[in-house]
Biopython code that builds the backbone (N, CA, C, O; Angstrom):
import numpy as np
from Bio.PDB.StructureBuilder import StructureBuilder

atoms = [
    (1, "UNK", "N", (0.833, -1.192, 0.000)),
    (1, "UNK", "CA", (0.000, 0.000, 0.000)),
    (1, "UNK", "C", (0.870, 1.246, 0.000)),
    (1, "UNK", "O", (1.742, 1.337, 0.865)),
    (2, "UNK", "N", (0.707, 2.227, -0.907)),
    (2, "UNK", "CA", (1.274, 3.281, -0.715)),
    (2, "UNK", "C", (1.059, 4.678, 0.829)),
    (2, "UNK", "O", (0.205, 4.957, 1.670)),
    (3, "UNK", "N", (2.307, 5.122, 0.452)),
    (3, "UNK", "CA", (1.500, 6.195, 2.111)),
    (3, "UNK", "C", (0.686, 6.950, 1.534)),
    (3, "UNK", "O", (0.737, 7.450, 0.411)),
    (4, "UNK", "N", (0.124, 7.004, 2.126)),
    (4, "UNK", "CA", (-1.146, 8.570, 2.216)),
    (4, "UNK", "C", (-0.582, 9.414, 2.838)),
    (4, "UNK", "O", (-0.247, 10.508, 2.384)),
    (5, "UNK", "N", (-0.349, 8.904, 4.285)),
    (5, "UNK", "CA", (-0.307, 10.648, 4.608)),
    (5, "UNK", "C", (1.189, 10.268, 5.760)),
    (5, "UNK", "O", (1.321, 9.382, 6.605)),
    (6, "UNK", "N", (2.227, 11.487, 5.269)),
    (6, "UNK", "CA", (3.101, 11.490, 5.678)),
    (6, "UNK", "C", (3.172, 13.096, 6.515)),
    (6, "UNK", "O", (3.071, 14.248, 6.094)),
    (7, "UNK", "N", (3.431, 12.413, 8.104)),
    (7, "UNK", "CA", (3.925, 13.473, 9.370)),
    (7, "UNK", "C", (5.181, 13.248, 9.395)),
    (7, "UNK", "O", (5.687, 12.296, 9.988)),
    (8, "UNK", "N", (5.974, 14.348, 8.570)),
    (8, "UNK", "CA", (7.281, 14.162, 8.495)),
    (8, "UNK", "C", (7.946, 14.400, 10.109)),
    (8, "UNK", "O", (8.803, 13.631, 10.545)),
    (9, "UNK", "N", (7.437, 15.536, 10.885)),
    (9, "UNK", "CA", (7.657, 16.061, 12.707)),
    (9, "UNK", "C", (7.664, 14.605, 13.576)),
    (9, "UNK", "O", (8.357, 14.401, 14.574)),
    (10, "UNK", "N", (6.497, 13.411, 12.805)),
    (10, "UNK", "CA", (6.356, 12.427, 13.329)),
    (10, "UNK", "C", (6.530, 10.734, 13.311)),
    (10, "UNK", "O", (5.992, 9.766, 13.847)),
    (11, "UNK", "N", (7.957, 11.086, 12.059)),
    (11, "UNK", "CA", (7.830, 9.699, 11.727)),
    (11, "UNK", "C", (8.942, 9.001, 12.450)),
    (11, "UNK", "O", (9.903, 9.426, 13.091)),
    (12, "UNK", "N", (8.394, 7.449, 12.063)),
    (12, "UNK", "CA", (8.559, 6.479, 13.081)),
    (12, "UNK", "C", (7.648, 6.256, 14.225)),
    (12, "UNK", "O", (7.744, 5.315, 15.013)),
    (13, "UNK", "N", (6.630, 7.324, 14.260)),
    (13, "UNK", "CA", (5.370, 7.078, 15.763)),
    (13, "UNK", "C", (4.750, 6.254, 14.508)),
    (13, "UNK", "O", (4.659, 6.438, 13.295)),
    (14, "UNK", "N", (4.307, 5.081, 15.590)),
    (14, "UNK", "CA", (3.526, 4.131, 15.091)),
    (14, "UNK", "C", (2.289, 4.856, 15.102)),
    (14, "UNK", "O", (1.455, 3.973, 14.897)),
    (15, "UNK", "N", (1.787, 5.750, 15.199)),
    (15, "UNK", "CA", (0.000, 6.489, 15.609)),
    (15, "UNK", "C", (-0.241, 7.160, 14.400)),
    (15, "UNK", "O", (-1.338, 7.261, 13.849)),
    (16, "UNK", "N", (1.257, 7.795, 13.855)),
    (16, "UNK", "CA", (0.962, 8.682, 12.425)),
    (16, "UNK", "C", (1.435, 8.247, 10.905)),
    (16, "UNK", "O", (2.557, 7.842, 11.207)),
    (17, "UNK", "N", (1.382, 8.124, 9.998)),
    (17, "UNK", "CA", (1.796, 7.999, 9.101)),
    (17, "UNK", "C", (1.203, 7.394, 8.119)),
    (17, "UNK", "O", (1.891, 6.961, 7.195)),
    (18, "UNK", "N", (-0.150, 7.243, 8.116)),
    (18, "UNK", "CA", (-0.743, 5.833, 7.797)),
    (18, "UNK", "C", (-0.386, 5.537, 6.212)),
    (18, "UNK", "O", (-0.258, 6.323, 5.273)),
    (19, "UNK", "N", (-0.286, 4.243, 6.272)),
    (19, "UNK", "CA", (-1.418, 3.210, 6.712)),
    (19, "UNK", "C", (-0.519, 2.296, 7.862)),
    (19, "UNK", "O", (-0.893, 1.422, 8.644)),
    (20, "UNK", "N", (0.683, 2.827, 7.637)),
    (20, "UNK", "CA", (1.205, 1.663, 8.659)),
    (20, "UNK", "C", (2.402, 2.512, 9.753)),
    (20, "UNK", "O", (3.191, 1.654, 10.148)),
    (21, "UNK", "N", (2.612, 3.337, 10.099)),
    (21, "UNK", "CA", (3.049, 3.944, 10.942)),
    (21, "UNK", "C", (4.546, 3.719, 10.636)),
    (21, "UNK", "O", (4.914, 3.985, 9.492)),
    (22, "UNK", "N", (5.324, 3.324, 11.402)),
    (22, "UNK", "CA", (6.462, 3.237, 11.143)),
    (22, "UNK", "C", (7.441, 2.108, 10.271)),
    (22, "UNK", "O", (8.599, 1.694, 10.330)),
    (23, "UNK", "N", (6.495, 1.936, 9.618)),
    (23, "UNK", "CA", (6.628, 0.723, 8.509)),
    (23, "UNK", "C", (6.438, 1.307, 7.339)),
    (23, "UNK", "O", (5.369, 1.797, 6.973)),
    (24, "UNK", "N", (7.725, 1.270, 6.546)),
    (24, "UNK", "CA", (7.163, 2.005, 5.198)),
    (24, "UNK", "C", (7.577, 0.883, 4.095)),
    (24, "UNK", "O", (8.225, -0.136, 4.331)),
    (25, "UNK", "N", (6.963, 1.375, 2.604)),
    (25, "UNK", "CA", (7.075, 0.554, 1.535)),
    (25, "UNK", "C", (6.838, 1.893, 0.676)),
    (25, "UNK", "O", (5.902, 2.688, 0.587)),
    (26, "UNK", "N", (8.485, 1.750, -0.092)),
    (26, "UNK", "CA", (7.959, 3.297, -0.798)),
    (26, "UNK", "C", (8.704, 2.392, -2.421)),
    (26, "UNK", "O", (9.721, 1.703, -2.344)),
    (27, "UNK", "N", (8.094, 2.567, -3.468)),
    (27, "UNK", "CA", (8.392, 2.146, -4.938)),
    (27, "UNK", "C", (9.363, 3.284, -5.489)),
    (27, "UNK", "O", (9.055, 4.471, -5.384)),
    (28, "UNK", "N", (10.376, 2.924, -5.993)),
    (28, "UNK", "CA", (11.535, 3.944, -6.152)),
    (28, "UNK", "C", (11.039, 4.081, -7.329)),
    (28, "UNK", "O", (11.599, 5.177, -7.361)),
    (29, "UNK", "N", (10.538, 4.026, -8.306)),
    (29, "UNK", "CA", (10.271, 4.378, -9.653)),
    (29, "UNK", "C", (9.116, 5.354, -9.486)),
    (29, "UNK", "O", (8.565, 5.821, -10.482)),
    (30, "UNK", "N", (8.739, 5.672, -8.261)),
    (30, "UNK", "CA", (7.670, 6.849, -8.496)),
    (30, "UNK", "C", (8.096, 7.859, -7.644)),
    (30, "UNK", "O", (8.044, 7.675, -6.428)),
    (31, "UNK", "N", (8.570, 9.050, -8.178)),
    (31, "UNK", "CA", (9.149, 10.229, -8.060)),
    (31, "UNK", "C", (9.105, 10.820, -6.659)),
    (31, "UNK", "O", (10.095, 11.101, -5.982)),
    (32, "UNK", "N", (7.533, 11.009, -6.231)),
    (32, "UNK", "CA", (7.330, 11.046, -5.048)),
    (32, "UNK", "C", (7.445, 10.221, -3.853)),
    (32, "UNK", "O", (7.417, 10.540, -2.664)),
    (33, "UNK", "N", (7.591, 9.018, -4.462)),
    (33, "UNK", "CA", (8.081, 7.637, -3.034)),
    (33, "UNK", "C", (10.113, 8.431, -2.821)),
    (33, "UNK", "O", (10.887, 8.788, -1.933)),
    (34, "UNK", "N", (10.039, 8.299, -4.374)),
    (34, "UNK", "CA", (11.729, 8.461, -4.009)),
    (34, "UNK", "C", (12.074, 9.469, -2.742)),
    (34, "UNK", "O", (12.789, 9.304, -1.754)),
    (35, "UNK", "N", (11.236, 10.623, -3.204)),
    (35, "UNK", "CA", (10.982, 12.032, -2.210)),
    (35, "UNK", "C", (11.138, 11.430, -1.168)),
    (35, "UNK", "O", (12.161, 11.574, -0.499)),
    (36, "UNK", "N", (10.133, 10.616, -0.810)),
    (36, "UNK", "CA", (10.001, 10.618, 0.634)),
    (36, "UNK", "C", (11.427, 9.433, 1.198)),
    (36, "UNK", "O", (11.930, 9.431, 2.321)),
    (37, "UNK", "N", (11.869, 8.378, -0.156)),
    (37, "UNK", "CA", (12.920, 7.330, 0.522)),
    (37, "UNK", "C", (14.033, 8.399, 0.912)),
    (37, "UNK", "O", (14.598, 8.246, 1.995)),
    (38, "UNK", "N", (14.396, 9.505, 0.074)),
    (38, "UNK", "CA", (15.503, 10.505, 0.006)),
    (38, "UNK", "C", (15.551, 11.320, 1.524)),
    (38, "UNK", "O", (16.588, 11.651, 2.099)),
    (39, "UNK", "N", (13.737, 11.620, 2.159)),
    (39, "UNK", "CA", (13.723, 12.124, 3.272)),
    (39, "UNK", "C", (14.136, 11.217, 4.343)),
    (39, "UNK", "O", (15.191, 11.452, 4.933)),
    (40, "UNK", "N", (13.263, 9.984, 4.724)),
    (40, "UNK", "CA", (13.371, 9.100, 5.266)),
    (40, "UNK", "C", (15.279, 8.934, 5.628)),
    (40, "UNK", "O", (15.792, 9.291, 6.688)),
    (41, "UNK", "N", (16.079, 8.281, 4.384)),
    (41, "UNK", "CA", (17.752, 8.395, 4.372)),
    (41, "UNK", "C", (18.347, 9.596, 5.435)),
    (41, "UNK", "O", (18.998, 9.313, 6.441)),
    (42, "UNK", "N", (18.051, 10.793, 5.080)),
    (42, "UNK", "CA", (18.234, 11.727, 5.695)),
    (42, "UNK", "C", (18.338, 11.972, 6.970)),
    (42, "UNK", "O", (19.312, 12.487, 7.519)),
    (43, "UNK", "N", (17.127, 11.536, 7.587)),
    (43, "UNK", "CA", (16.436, 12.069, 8.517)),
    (43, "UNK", "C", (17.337, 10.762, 9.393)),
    (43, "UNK", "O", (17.523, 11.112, 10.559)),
    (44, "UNK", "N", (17.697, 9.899, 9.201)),
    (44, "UNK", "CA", (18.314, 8.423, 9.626)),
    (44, "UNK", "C", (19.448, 8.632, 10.165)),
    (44, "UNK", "O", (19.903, 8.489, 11.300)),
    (45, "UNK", "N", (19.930, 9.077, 8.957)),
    (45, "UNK", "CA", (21.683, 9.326, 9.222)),
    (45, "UNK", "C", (21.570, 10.374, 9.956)),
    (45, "UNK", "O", (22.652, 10.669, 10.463)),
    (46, "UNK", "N", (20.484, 11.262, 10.313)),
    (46, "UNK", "CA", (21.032, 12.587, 11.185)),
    (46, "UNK", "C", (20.487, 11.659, 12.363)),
    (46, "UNK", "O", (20.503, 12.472, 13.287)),
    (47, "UNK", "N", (20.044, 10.541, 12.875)),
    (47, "UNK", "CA", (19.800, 10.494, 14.245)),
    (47, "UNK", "C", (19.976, 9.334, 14.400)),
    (47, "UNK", "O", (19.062, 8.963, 15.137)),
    (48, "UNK", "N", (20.765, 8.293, 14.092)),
    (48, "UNK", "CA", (21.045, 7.475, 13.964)),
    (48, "UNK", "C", (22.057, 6.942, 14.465)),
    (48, "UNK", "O", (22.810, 6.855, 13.495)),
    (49, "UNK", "N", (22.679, 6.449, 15.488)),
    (49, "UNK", "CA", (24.172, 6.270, 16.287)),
    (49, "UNK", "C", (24.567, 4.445, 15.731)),
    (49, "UNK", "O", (24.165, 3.617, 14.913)),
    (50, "UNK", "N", (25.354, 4.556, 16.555)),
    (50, "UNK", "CA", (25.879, 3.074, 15.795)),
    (50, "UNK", "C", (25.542, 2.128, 16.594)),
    (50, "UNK", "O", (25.782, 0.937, 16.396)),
    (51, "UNK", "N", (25.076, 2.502, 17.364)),
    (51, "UNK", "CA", (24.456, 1.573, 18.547)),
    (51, "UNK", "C", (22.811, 1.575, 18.394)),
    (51, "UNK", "O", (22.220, 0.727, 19.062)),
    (52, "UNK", "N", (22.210, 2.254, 17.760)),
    (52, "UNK", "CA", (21.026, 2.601, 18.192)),
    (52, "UNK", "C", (20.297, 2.859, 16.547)),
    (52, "UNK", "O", (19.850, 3.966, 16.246)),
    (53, "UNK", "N", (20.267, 1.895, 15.754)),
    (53, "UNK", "CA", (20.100, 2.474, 14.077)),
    (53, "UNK", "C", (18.691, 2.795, 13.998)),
    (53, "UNK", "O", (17.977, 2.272, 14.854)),
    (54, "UNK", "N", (18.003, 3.753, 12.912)),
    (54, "UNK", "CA", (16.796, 3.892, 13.032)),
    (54, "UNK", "C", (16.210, 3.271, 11.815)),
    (54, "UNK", "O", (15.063, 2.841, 11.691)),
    (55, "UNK", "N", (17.208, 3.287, 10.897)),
    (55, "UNK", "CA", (16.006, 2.226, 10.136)),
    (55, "UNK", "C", (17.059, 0.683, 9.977)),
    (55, "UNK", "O", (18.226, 0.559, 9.603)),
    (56, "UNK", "N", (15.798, -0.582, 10.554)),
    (56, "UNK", "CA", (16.023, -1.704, 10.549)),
    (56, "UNK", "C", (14.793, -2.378, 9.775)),
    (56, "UNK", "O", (13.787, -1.872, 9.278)),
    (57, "UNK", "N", (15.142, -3.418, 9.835)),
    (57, "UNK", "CA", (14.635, -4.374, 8.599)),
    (57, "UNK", "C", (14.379, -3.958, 7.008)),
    (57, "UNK", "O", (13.222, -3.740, 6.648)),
    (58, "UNK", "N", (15.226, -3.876, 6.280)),
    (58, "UNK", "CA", (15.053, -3.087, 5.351)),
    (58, "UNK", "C", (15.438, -4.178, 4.201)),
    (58, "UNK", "O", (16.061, -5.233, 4.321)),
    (59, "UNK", "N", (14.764, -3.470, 2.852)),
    (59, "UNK", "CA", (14.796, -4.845, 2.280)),
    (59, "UNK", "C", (14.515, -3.929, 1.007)),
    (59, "UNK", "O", (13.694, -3.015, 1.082)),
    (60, "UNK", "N", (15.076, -4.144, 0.074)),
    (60, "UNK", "CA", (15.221, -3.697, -1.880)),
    (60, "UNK", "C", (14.913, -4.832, -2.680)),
    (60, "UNK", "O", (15.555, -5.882, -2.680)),
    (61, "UNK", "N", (13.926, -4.586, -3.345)),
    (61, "UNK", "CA", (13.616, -5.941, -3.973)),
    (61, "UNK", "C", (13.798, -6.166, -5.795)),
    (61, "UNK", "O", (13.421, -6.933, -6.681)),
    (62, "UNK", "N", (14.636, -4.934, -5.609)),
    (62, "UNK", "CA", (16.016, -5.075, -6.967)),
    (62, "UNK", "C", (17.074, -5.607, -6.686)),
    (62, "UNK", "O", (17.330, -6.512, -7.479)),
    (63, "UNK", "N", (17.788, -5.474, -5.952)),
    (63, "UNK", "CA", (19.045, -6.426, -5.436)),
    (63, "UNK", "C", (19.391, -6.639, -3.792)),
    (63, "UNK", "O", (18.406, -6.629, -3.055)),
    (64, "UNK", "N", (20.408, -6.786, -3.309)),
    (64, "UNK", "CA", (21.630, -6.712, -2.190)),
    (64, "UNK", "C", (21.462, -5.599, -1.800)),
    (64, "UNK", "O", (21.306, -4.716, -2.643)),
    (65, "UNK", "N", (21.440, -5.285, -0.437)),
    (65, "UNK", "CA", (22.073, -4.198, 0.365)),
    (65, "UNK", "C", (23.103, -4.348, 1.310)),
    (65, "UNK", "O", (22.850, -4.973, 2.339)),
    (66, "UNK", "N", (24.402, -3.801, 1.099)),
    (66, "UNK", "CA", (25.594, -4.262, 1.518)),
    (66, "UNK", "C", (25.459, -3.154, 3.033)),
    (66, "UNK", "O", (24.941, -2.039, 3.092)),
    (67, "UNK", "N", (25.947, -3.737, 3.837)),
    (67, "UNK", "CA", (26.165, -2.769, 5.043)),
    (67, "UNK", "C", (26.615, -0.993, 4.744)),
    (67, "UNK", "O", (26.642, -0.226, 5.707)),
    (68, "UNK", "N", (26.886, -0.582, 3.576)),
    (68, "UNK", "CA", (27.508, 0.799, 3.430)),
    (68, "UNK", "C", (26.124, 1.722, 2.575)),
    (68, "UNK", "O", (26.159, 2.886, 2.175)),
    (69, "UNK", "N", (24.658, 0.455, 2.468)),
    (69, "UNK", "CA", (24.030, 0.920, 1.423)),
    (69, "UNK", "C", (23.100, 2.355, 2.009)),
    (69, "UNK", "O", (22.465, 2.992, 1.169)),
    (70, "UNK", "N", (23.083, 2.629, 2.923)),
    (70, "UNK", "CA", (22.775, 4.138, 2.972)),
    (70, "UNK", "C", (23.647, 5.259, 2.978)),
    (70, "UNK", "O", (23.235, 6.398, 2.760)),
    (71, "UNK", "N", (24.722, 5.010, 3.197)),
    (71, "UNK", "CA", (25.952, 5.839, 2.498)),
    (71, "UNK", "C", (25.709, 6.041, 0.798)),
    (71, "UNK", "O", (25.910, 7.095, 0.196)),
    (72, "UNK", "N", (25.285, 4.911, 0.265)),
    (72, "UNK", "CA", (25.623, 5.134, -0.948)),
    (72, "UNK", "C", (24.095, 5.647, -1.622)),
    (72, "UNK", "O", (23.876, 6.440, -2.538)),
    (73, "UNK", "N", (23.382, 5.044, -0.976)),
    (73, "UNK", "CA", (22.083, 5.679, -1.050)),
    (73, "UNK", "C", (22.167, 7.010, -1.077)),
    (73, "UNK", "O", (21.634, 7.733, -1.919)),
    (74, "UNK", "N", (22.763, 7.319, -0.259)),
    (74, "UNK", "CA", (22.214, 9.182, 0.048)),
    (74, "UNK", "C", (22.724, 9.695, -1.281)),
    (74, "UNK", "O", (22.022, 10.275, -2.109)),
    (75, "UNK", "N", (24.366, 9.354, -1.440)),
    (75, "UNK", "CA", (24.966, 9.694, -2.785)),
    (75, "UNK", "C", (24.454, 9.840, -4.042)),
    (75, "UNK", "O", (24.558, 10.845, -4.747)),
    (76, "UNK", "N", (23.747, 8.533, -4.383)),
    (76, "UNK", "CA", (22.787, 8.336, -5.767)),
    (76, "UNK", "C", (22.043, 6.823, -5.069)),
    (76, "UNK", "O", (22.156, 5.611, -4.883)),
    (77, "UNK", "N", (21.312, 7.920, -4.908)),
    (77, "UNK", "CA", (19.194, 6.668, -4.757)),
    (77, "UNK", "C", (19.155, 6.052, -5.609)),
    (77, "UNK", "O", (19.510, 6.658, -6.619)),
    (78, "UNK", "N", (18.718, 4.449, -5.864)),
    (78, "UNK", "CA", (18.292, 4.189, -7.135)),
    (78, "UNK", "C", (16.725, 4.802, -7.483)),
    (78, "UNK", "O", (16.036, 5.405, -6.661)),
    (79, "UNK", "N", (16.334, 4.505, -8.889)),
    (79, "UNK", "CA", (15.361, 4.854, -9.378)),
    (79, "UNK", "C", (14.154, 3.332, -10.055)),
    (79, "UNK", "O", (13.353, 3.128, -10.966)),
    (80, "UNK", "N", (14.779, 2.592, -8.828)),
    (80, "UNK", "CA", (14.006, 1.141, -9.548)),
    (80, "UNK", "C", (13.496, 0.179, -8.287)),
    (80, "UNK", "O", (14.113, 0.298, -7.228)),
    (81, "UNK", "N", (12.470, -0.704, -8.355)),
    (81, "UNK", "CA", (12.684, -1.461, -7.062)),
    (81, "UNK", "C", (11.715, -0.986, -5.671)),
    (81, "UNK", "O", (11.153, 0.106, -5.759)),
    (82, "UNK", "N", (11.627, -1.362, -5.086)),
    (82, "UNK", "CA", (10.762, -1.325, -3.921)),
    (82, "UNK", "C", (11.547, -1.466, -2.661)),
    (82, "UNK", "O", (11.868, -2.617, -2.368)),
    (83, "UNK", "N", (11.907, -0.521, -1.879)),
    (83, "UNK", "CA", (12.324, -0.174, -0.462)),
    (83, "UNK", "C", (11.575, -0.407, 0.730)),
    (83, "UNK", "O", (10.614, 0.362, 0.750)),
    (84, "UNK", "N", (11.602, -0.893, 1.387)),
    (84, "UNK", "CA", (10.678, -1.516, 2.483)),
    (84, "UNK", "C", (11.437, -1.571, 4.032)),
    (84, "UNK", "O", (12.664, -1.673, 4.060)),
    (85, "UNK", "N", (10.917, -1.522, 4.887)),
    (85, "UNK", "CA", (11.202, -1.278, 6.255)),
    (85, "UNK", "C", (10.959, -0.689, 7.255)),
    (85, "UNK", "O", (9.795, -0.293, 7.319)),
    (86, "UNK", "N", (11.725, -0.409, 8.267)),
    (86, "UNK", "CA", (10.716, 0.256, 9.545)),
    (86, "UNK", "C", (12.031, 1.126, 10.215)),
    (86, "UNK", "O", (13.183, 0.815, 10.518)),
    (87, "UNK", "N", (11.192, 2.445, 10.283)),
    (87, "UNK", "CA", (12.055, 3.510, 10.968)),
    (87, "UNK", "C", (11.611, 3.455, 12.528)),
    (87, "UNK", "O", (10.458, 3.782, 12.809)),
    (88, "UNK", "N", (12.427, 3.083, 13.449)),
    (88, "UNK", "CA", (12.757, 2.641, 14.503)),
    (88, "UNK", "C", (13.018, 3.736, 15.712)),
    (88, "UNK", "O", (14.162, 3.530, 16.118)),
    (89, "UNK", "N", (12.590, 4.494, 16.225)),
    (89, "UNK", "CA", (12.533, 5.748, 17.233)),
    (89, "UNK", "C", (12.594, 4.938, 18.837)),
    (89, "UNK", "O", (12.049, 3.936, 19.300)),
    (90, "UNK", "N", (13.377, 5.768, 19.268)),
    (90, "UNK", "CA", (13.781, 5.789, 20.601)),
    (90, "UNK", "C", (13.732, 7.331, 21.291)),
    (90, "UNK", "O", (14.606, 8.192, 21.400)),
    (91, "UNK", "N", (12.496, 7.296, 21.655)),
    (91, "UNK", "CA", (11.713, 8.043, 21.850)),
    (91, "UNK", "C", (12.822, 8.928, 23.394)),
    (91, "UNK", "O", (12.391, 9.987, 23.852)),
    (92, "UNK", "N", (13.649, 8.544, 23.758)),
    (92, "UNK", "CA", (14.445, 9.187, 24.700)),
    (92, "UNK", "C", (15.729, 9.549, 24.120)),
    (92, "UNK", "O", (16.548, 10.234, 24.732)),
    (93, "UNK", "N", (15.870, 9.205, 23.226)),
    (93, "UNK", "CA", (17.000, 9.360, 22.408)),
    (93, "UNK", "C", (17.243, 10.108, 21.416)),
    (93, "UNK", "O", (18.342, 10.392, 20.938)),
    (94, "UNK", "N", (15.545, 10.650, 20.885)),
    (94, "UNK", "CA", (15.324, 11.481, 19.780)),
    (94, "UNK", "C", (15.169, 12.658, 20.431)),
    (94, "UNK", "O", (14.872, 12.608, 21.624)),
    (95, "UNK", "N", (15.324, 13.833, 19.838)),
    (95, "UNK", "CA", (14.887, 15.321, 20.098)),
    (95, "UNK", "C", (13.374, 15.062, 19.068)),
    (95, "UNK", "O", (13.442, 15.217, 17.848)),
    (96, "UNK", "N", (12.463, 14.782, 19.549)),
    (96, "UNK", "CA", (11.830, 15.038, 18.324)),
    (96, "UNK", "C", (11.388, 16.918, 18.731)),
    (96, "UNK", "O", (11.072, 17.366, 17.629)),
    (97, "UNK", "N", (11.310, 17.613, 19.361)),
    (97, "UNK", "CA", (11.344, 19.291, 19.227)),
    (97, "UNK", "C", (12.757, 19.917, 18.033)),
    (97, "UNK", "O", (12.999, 21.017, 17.536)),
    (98, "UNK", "N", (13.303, 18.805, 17.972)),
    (98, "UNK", "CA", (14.728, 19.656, 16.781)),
    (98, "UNK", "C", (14.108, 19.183, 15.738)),
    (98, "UNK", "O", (14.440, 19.662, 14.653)),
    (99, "UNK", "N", (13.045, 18.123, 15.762)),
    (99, "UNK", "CA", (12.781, 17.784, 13.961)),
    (99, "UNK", "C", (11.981, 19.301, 13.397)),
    (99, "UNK", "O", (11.919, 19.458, 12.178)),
    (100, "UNK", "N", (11.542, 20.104, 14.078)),
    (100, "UNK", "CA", (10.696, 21.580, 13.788)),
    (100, "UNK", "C", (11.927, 22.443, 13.106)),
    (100, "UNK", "O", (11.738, 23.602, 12.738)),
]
sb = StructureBuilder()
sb.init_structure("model")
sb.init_model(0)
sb.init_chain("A")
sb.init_seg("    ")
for serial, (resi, resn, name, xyz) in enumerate(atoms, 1):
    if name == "N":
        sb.init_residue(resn, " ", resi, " ")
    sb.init_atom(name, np.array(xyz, "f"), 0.0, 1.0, " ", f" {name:<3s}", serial, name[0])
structure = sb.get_structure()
């Protein structure tokens, strides 16, 4: 299912994002999923420690994702394939008042 409605202030709360809260499935061949995989990347690596990752279970169903693949992601996104997974919040660990 595609998202409907994306609370960017709120993602990863399982309460917002629907249809599935902190579970996303975004199709890289449609411009606007990319948008949001490109935000999603972003938003990861800025809060993301090495102990504590925010997006887990993740899964491309064009190829392999090698341990460096959001590094290389951020660099050049692909434009093919289906991205899937769950952005993972630690709700004591996040500023969510700095996501504003």
């Amino acid at each position: 299912r595609p998202l409907s409605v994306l609370d960017w202030r709120r993602w990863g709360d399982v309460a917002s994002n629907l249809p599935d809260g902190a579970k996303f499935k975004l199709n890289l061949s449609h411009h606007d999923e990319r948008q949001v995989a490109r935000f999603v990347l972003a938003l990861a690596r800025r809060e993301s420690r090495e102990d504590d990752p925010r997006l887990v279970d993740c899964k491309w169903s064009a190829g392999e994702m090698p341990g460096s693949w959001q590094d290389d992601w951020a660099a050049e996104l692909p434009t093919d394939g289906i991205l899937s997974g769950t952005y993972s919040i630690n709700e004591e660990a996040v500023d969510l008042g700095a996501r504003k």
